[in-house]
C-alpha positions as CSV (number, residue, x, y, z in Angstrom):
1,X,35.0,-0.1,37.9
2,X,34.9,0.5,34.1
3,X,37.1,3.2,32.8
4,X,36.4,5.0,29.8
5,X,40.1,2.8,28.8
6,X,38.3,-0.4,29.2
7,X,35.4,0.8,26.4
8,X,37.5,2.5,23.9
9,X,36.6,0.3,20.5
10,X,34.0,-2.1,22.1
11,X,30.2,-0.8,21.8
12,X,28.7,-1.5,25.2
13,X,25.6,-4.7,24.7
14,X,23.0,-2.3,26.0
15,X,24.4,0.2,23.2
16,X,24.2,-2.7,20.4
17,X,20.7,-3.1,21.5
18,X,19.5,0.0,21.2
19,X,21.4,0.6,17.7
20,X,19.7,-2.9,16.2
21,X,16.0,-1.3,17.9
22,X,16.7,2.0,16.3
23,X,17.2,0.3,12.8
24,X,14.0,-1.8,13.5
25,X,12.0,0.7,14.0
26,X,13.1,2.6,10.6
27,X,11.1,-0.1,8.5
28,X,8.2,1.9,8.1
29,X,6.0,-0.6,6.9
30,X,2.4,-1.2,8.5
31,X,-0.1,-4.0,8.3
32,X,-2.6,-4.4,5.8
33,X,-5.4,-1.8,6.3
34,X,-3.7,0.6,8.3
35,X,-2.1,3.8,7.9
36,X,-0.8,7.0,9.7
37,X,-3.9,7.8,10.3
38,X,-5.5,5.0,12.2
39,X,-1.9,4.5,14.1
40,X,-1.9,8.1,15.3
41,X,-5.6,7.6,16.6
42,X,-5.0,4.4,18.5
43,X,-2.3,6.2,19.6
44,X,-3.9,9.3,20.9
45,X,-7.0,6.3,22.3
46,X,-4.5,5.1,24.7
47,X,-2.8,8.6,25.7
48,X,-5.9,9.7,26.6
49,X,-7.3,6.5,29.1
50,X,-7.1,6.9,32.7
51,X,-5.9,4.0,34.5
52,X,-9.2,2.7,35.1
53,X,-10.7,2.8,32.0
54,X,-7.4,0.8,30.9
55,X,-8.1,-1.8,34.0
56,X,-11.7,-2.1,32.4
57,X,-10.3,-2.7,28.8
58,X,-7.9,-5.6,30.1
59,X,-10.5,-7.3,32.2
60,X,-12.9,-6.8,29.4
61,X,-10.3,-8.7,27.1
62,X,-10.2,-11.8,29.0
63,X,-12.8,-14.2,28.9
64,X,-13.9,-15.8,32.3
65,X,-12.7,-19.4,31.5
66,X,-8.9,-17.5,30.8
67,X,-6.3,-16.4,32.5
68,X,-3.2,-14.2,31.8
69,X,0.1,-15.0,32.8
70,X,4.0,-14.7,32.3
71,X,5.6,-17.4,30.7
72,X,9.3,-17.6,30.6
73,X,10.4,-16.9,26.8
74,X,12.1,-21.0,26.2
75,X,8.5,-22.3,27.5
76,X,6.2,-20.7,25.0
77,X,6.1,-23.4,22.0
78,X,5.7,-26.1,24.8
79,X,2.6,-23.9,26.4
80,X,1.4,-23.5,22.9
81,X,1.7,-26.9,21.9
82,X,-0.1,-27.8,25.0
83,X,-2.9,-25.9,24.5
84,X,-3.4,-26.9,20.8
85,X,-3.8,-30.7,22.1
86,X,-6.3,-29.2,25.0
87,X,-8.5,-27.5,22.2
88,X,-7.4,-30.1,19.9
């Protein structure tokens, strides 16, 4: 059991997290091109899909010779590296 004793002085990780996220997201900065504008209509595009038109989007995304999985964060330079020599 924690007691509110325990946390006095000592910000909880899931607290640091969310501070460092909140300071993140106040660089307002956008990529090349876009603006409030175009960010607010993607935006509203997705808000607006039913779940089936967002299944249809995803399975339009991948081509039939792909395939979409999870790969475990410490694994993602070797997978890319390994596909780099496979296309190489």
């Amino acid at each position: 059991m924690i007691t509110a004793y325990d946390l006095t002085g000592k910000p909880l990780a899931a607290c640091k997290k969310r501070m460092s996220e909140e300071a993140a997201m106040k660089n307002n900065q956008l990529p090349e091109g876009w603006d409030e504008s175009r960010v607010k209509r993607v935006i509203a595009h997705y808000d607006e899909q039913s779940p089936e038109e967002a299944l249809a989007e995803d399975e339009a995304g991948v081509a039939p010779a792909e395939t979409v999985m999870s790969v475990p964060h410490d694994l993602v330079s070797r997978v890319r590296e390994m596909i780099a020599k496979h296309h190489g």
